[in-house]
NUKOL-152623 format. One record per residue (C-alpha): x, y, z. Coordinates in steps of 0.25 Angstrom, whole numbers, plus 5000, padded with zeros to 4 digits. Layout:
<domars>
(domar (X,Y,Z))
...
</domars>
This chain:
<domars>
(domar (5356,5471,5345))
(domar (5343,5461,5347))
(domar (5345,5467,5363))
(domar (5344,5482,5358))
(domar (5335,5480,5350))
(domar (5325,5469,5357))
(domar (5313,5478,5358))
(domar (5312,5480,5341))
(domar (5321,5467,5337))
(domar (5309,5457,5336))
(domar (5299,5468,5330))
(domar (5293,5464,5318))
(domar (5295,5477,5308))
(domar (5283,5479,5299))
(domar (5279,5489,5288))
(domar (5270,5498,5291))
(domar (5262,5497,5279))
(domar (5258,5483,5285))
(domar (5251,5488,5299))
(domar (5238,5486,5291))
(domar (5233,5475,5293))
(domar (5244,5468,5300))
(domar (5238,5465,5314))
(domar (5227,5456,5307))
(domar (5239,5449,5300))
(domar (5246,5446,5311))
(domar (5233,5441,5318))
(domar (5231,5431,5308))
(domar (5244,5422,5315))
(domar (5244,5412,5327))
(domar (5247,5421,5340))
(domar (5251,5408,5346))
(domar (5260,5405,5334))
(domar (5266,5418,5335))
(domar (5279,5422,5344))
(domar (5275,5436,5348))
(domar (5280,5448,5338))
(domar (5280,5464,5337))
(domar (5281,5472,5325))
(domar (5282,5486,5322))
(domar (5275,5493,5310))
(domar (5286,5503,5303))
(domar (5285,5514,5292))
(domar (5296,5510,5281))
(domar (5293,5523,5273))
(domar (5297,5530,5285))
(domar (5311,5537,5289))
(domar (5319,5533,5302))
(domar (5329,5539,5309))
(domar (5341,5528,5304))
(domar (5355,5534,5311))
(domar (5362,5526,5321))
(domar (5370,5530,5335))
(domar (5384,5525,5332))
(domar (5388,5516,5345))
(domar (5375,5510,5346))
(domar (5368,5497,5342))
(domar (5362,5502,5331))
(domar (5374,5507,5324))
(domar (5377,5493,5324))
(domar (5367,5487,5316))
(domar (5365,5485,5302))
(domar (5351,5488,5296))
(domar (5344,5478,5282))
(domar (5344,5493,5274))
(domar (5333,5485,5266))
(domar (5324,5483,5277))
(domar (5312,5493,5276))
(domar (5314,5495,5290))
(domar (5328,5499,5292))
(domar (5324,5515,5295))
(domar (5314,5511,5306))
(domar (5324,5500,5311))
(domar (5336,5510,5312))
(domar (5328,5522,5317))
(domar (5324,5511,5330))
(domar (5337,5504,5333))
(domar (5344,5518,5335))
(domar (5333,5524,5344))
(domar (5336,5527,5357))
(domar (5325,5516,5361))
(domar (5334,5504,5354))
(domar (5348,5508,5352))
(domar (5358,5507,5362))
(domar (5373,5511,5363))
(domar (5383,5500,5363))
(domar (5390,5499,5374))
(domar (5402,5490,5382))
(domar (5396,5491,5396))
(domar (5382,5498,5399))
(domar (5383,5511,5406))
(domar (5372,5509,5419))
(domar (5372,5523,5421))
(domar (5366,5526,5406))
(domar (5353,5528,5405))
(domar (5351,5534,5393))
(domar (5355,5527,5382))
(domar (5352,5513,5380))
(domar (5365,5502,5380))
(domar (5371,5490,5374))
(domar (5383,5482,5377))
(domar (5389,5470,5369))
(domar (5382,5459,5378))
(domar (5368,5465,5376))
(domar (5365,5472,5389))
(domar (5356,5486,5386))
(domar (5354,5495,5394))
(domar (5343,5505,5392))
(domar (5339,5518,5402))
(domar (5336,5509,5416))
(domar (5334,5497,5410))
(domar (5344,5487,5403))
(domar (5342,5473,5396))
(domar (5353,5458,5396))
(domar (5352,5446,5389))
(domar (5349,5440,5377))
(domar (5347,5426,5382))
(domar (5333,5420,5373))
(domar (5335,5435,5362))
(domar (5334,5430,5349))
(domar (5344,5438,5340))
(domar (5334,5446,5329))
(domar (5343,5458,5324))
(domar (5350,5454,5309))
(domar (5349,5452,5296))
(domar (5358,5447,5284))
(domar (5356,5450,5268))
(domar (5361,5443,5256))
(domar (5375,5451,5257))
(domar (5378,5446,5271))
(domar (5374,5433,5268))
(domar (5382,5432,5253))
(domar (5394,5435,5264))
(domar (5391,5426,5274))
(domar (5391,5415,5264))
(domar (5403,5418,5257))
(domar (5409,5419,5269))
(domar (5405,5404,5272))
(domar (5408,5399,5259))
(domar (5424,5404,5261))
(domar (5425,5398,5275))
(domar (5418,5386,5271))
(domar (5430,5383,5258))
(domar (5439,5386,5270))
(domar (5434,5377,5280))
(domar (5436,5366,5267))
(domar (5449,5370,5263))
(domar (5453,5369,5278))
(domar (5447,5355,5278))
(domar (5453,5350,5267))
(domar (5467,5355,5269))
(domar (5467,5350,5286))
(domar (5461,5333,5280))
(domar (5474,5333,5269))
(domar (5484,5337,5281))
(domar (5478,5328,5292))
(domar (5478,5317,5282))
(domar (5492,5321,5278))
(domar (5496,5320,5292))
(domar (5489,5306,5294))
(domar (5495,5301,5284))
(domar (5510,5307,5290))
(domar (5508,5301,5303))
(domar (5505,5287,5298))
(domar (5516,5287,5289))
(domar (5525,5292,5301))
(domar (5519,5281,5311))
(domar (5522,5271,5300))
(domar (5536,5274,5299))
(domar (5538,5275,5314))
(domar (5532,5259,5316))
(domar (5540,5255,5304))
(domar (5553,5259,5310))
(domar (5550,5254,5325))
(domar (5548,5239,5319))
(domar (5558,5228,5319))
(domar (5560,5221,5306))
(domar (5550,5208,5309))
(domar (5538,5216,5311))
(domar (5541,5222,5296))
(domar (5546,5208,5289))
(domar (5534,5205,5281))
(domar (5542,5191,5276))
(domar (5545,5187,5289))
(domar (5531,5189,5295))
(domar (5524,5182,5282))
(domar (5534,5170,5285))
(domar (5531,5170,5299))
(domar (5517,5169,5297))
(domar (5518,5158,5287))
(domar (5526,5149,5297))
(domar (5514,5153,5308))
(domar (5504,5149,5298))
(domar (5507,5135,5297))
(domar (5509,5132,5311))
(domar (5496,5135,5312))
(domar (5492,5127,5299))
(domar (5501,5114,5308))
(domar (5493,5117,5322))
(domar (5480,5119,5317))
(domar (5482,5104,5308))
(domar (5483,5098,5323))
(domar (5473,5088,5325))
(domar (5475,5093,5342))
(domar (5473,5106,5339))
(domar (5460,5104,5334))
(domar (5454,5096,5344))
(domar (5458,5106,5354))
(domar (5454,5117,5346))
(domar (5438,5109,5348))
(domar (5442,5109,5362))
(domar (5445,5123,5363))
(domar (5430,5126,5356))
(domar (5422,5120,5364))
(domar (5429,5123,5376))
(domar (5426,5139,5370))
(domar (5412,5135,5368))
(domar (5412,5129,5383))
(domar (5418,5144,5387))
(domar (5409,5153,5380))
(domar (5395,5143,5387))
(domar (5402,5146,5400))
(domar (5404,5159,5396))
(domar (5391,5162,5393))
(domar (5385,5155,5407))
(domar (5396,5164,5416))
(domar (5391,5176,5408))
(domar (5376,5174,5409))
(domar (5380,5170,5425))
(domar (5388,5184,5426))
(domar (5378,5192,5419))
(domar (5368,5188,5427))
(domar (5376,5191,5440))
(domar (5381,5203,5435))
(domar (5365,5208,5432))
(domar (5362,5204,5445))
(domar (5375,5212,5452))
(domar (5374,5222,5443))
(domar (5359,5225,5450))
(domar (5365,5224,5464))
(domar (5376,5234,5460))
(domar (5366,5243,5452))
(domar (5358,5246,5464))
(domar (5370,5246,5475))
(domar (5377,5257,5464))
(domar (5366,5265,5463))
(domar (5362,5263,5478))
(domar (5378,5269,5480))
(domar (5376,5279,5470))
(domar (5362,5285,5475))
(domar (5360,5277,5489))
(domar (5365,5291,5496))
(domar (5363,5301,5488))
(domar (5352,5312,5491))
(domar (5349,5320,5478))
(domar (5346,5334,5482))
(domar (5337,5340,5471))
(domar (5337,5355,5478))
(domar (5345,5357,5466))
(domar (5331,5355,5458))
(domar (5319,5362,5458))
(domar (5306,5358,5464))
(domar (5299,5355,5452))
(domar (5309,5347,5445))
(domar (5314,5338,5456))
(domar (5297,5335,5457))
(domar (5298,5333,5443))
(domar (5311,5325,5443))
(domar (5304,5316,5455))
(domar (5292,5311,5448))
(domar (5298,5306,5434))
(domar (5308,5298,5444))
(domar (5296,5293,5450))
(domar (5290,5288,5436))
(domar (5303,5281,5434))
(domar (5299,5270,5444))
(domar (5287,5259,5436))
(domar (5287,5253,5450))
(domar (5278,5257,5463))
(domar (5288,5248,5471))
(domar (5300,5255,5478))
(domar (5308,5245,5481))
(domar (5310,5242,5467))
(domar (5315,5257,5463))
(domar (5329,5255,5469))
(domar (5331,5244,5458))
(domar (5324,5252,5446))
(domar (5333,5264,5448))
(domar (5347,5254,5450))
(domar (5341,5248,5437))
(domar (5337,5234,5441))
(domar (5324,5235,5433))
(domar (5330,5240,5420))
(domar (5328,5230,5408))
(domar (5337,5229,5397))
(domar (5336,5238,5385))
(domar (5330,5248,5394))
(domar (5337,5261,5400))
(domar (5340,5262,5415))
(domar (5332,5267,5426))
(domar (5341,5280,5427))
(domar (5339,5280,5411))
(domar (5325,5280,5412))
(domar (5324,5289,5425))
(domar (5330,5300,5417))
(domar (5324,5299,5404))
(domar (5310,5300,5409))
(domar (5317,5314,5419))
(domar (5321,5317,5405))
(domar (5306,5315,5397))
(domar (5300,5321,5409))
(domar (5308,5334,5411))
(domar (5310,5335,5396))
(domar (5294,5338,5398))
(domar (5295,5346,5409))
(domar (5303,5355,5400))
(domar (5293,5355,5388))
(domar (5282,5358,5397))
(domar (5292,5369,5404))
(domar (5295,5374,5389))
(domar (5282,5375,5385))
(domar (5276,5382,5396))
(domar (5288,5392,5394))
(domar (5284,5395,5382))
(domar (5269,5396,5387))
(domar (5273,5405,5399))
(domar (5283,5414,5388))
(domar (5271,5417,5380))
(domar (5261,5419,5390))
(domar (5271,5428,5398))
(domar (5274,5438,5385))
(domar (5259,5439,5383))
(domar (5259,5444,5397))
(domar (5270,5452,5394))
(domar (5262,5456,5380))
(domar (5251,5462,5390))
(domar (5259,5468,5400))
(domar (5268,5476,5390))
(domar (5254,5479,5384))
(domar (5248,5484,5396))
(domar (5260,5488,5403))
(domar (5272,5491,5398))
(domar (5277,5504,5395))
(domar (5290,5499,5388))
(domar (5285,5502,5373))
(domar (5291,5491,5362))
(domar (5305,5489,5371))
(domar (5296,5476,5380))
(domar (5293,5465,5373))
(domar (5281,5455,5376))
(domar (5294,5444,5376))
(domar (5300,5438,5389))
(domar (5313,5443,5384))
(domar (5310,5456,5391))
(domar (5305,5448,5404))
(domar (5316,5456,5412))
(domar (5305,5469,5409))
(domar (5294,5462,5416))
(domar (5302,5457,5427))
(domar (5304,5470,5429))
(domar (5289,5472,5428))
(domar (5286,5461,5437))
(domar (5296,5465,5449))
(domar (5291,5478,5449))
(domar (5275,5475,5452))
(domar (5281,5464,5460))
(domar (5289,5474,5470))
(domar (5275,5481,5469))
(domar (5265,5470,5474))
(domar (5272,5457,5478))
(domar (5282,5455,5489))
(domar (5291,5441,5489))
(domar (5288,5431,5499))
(domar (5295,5428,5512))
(domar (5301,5417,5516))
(domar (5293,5415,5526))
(domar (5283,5414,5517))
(domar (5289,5402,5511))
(domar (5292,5397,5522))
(domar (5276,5396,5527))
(domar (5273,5392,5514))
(domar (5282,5380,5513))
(domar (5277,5375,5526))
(domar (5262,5377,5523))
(domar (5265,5368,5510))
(domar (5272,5357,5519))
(domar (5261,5357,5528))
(domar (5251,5356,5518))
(domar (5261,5344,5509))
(domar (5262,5336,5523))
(domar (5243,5337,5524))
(domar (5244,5330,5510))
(domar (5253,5319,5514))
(domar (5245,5318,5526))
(domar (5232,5318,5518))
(domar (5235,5309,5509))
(domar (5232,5298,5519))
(domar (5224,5305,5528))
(domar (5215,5306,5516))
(domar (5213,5291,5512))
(domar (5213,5288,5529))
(domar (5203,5298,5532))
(domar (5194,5289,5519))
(domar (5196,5276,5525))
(domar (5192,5281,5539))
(domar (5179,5286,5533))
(domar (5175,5273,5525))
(domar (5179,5266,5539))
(domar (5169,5273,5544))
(domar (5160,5271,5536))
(domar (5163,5255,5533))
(domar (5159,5257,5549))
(domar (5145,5261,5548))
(domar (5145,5251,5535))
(domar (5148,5240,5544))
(domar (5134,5235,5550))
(domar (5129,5237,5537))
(domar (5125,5224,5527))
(domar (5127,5226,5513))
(domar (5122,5217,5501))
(domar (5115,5205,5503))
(domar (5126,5195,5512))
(domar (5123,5207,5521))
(domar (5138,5211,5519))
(domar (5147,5222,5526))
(domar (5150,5235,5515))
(domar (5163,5244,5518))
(domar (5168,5253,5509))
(domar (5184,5255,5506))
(domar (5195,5263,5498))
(domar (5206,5262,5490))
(domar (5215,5274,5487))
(domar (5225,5276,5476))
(domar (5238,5280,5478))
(domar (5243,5294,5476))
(domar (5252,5298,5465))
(domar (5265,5294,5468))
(domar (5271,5308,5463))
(domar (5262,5316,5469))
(domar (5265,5310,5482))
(domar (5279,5309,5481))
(domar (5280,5323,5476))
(domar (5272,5326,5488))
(domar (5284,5320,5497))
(domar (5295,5324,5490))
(domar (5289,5338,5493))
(domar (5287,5336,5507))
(domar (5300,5331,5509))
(domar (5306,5345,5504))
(domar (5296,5352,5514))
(domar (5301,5343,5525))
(domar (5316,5347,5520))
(domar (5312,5360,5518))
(domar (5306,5360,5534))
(domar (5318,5354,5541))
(domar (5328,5361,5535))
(domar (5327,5375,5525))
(domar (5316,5379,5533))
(domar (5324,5393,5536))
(domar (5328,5393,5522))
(domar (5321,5403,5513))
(domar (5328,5399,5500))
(domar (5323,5384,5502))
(domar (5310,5387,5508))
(domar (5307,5394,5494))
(domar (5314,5381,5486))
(domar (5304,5373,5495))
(domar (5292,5381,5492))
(domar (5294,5382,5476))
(domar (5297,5365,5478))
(domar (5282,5363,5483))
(domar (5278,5370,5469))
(domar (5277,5355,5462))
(domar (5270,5348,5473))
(domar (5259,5361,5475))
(domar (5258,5359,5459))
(domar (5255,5344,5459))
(domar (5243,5348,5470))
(domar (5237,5359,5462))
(domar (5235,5350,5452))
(domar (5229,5340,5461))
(domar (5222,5349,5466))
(domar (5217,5354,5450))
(domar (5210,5340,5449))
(domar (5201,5343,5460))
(domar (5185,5345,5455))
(domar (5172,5340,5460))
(domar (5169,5328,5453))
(domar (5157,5320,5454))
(domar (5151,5327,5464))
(domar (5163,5324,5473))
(domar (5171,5337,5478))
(domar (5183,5342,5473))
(domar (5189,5328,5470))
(domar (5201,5324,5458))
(domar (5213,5325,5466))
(domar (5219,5312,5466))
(domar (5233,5314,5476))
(domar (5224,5322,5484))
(domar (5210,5316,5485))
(domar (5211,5302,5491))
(domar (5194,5301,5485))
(domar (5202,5301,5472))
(domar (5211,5289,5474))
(domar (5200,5281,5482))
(domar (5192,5271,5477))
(domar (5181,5263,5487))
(domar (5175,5249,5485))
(domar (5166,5241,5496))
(domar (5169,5228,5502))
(domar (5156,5220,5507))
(domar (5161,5213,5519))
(domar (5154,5197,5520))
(domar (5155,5188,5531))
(domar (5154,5175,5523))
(domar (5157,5180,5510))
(domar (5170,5187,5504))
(domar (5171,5202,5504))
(domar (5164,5208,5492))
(domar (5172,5222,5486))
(domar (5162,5233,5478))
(domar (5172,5243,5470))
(domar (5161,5245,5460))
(domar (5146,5242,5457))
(domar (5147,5235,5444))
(domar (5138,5218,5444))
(domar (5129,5224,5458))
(domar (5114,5226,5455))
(domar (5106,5238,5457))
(domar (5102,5234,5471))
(domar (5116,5231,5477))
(domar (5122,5243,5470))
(domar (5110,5252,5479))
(domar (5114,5245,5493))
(domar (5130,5247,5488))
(domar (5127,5260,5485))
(domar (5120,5264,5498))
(domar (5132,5259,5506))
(domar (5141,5268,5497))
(domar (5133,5280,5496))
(domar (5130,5278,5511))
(domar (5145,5277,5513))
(domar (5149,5289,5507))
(domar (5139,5299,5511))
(domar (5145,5296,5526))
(domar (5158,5296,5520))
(domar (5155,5311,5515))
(domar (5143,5316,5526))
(domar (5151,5309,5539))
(domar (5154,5320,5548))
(domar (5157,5315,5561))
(domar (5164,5303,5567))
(domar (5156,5293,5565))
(domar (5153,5296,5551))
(domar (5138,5297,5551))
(domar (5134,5307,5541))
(domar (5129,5320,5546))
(domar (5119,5322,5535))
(domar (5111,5309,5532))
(domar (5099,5311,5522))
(domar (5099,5304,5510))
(domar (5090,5305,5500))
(domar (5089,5293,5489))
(domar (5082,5296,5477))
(domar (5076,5283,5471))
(domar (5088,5275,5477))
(domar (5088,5261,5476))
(domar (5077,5260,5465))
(domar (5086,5247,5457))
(domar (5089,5240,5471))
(domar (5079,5230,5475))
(domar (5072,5229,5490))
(domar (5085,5221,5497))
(domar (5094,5232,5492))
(domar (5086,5245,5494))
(domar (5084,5240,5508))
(domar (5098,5237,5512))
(domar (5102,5251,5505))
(domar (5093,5259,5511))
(domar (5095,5253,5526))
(domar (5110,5255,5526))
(domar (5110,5269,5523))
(domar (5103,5272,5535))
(domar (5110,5265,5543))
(domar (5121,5274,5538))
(domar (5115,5284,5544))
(domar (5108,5291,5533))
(domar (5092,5295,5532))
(domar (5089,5290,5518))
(domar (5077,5296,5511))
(domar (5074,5287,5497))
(domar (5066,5291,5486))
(domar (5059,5277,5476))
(domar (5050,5274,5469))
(domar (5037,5265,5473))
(domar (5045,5251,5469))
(domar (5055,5253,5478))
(domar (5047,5258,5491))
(domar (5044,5245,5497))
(domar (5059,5243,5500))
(domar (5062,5257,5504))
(domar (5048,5257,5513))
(domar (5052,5246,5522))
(domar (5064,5254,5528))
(domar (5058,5266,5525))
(domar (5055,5276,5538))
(domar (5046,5284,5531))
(domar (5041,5283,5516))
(domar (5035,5295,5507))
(domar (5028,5296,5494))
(domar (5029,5306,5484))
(domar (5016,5312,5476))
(domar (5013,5321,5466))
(domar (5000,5328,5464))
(domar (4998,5329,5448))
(domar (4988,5341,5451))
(domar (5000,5350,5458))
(domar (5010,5342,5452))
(domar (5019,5343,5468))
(domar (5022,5332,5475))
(domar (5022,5328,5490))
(domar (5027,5317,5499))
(domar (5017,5309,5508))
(domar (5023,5301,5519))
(domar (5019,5285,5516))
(domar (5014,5275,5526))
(domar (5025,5264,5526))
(domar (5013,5255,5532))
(domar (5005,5252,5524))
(domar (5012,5256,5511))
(domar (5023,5244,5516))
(domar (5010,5234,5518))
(domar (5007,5238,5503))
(domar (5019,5234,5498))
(domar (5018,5221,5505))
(domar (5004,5218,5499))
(domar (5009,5222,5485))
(domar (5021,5214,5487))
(domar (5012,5202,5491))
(domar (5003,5202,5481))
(domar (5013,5203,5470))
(domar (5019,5190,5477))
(domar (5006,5180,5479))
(domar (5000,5186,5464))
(domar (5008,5177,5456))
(domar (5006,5165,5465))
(domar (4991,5167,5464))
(domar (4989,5169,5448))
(domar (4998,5156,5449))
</domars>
């Protein structure tokens, strides 16, 4: 019944004297909160149609005759629209009237309906007579079942009872007459008693009883020792044997996981890999034999599945909830579809019980604008996706080499330069962090299939599309590396940290002495203002050839640099050596300062300007400056402010 009538069985029935007013209500609860619901607004006061066609389904059915309803509802399940014959077998060839059989397959004009996997059964109803039935039906069976119970104990205790009596009777008259004289035996035991009494009198048999219980003691220490002694080697065989068992047991075997899909033999891969709390592989052959497993805890194997466990257990929340998430974003697509759409009427629901109605949908636009993919496609595709797997693996260290021969590059214009006040060599190196040991391994283990999947099922259409849906993880794991990418600090599209190797670098400075021990700058913390500027004119230097260098020999091919009151905290010894050693880097510096710092700057200056404002115009003008005799005025000024105290004094 809940098949023939799908369309109307979950339709809320209201009066229709309520219609007013009743949207707002309804607006006043939680969509999200909700499951999605119809109703239908019906005239009680009104007459239906209420007779019935004998031989179909609803002649079958039995109608709450108190229900303010019931006309409406009988006038509706015997239309042509919902009713349907009962029948054993559904005639294909008829098309005019709509069918049931027993199992509930339908049949109605060119289309026809199966299954009821997921339908929650809706039609029924009970009153008080039915359940006053019911319950006195219970009550009867119930005083039978204890009458039963009663009636089957007193036999099978009456029958106990029999075969003891007869088991008794049968041991009785198999036994000879000593084992049943009961004087004899107490005689018997007397005479034993006192031998004992006598024996255990004897002055002997005491002291070699003390004998015997220290020689019992002596036993048990020896016991103990060979036990420890066995115990001890038995751990140690017991290791030896573990591993060769194991080694027996798995040393040949190859587990092929083609019976798994992509994504869960990546998943199943990298919990194992989180099993092992050691970097060192030679130790992993005697954590999974059980060598490291401490007492009170579980095995390795234990713990290997229990965390496969927690971690698919996860998987299969997270899967659940997005199934939930997709089913309700996919009805309200249905909701808009039938909205816009459909021409169906009330008989299509907004449900994905009738998905098979927009599969229908679906196959029809697609036979109008898709068409499938060949193999060959596949084929090209796979290959294109190994090509581009194997430039990753290459970059990975081609990237870091292709760093270290620029910094080499540039630690060789760096050479003839002094740094510090020693006079020291400056060169700048790097450090990378490792990549992500899953990324990476899920990087080879994929590789490996597209190497498999080359050798062997190239010509295979059927693997070549297993092959292309395996890469799906992988191509998963790269778009999210590649989602971390943004311009940050000024530095271009940087954050991916398996892919960028500037994300896992880190550069420090050594200052190379002859006399004295090297000296290594990873940071700028305890240096004064002075060294800090000559640091960071080697550094800043260093980079701009790192990024301008365009030909071989690394000499930037845009060498302008504009300082804007640079070295203003570095005192004359610094701002010198600072400004000299980008020069020779092969830049053009131009350096704006103020007055207290143009003596220094003047002295390996090439040409020297100064800035004026006119207040009457208020624009200012540059004026080219005679190093000459503006140098000879510093000198005076600097003499003076030397030989004034010694005069006053």
């Amino acid at each position: 019944m809940d098949v023939t009538y799908a369309p109307i069985a979950q339709t809320i029935l209201v009066d229709k004297r309520h219609e007013q007013g009743f949207a707002a209500k309804v607006s006043a609860i939680d969509p999200t909160r909700m499951t999605r619901r119809a109703w239908r607004f019906v005239d009680t006061d009104a007459q239906y149609d209420s007779a019935c066609n004998e031989g179909w389904i609803s002649s079958k059915l039995r109608y709450k005759e108190d229900s303010p309803f019931v006309g409406w509802l009988k006038e509706q399940t015997a239309s042509q629209r919902f009713d349907a014959r009962c029948v054993e077998a559904i005639d294909d060839m008829d098309r005019a009237e709509r069918q049931v059989q027993v199992d509930g397959q339908i049949k109605s004009g060119d289309r026809g309906f199966h299954g009821v996997k997921g339908l929650r059964q809706v039609i029924g109803f009970v009153n008080e007579r039915y359940l006053a039935e019911l319950e006195r039906q219970l009550d009867g069976a119930e005083r039978a079942l204890e009458d039963a119970d009663r009636r089957g104990r007193q036999m099978a205790n009456a029958m106990t009872l029999l075969q003891d009596e007869h088991e008794l009777a049968l041991t009785v008259a198999d036994l000879p007459w000593g084992k049943i004289d009961v004087d004899g035996l107490e005689t018997k035991a007397e005479r034993i008693r006192l031998q004992i009494e006598r024996i255990e009198s004897d002055p002997e048999l005491a002291q070699l009883q003390d004998e015997l219980k220290q020689l019992l003691r002596q036993k048990d220490d020896e016991g103990k020792t060979r036990y420890r002694a066995e115990a001890e080697l038995e751990n140690a065989q017991h290791a030896v044997q573990a591993e060769q068992a194991w080694l027996d047991m798995h040393g040949d075997s190859d587990f092929d996981d083609a019976a798994l899909s992509d994504m869960v033999s990546n998943l199943l891969a990298d919990t194992y890999e989180t099993c092992f709390d050691t970097s060192r592989p030679q130790e992993r052959p005697q954590r999974i034999a059980g060598g490291f497993d401490r007492e009170g805890t579980a095995p390795f194997d234990v713990r290997v599945l229990r965390r496969i466990g927690n971690t698919v257990r996860a998987r299969l929340q997270q899967i659940d909830e997005r199934a939930v998430q997709l089913r309700a974003d996919t009805e309200r697509a249905m909701g808009d579809y039938l909205k816009h759409h459909s021409t169906e009427g009330d008989t299509v629901m907004a449900s994905v019980e009738d998905y098979p109605y927009f599969l229908d949908e679906l196959k029809n636009f697609n036979m109008l604008v898709t068409r499938a993919a060949t193999d060959e496609e596949y084929a090209n595709s796979v290959e294109k996706l190994y090509m581009s797997f194997q430039q990753l693996n290459r970059a990975f260290n081609t990237d870091e080499e292709n760093v270290r021969e620029q910094l080499d590059r540039i630690n060789g214009m760096l050479k003839g330069q002094q740094f510090g006040p020693r006079g020291g060599r400056l060169s700048l190196h790097v450090d990378f962090h490792p990549i992500d040991r899953q990324f990476k391994s899920s990087l080879g283990r994929i590789m490996s299939k597209l190497d498999d999947w080359t050798r062997n099922a190239r010509s295979n259409p059927m693997e070549t599309r297993k092959a292309f849906a395996g890469c799906e993880t992988f191509i998963g794991r790269l778009q999210a590396e590649l989602g971390q990418i943004r311009d940050t600090n000024g530095i271009k599209e940087y954050g991916a940290r398996n892919l960028d190797p500037r994300v896992r670098s880190s550069f420090y400075a050594i200052v190379h002495h002859n006399d004295l021990p090297d000296e290594r700058i990873s940071s700028t913390g305890g240096k004064s203002g002075g060294a800090l500027q000559e640091l960071t004119s080697f550094v800043y230097g260093a980079a701009l050839i790192y990024l301008l260098g365009g030909d071989l020999t690394g000499k930037p091919t845009y060498t302008t640099l504009f300082l804007d009151e640079a070295l203003i905290k570095a005192d004359g010894r610094y701002t010198k050596r600072a400004l000299t050693v980008l020069p020779r880097l092969g830049f053009q510096i131009i350096v704006s300062a103020p007055e207290s710092k143009t003596a220094e700057i003047l002295s390996i200056a090439d040409k020297a300007y100064v800035a004026y404002k006119d207040p009457a115009t208020g624009n200012s003008y540059l004026q080219e400056l005679d190093r000459e005799p503006a140098t000879q005025a510093e000198t005076q000024d600097a003499t003076v402010e030397q030989t004034q105290p010694a005069t006053e004094a």
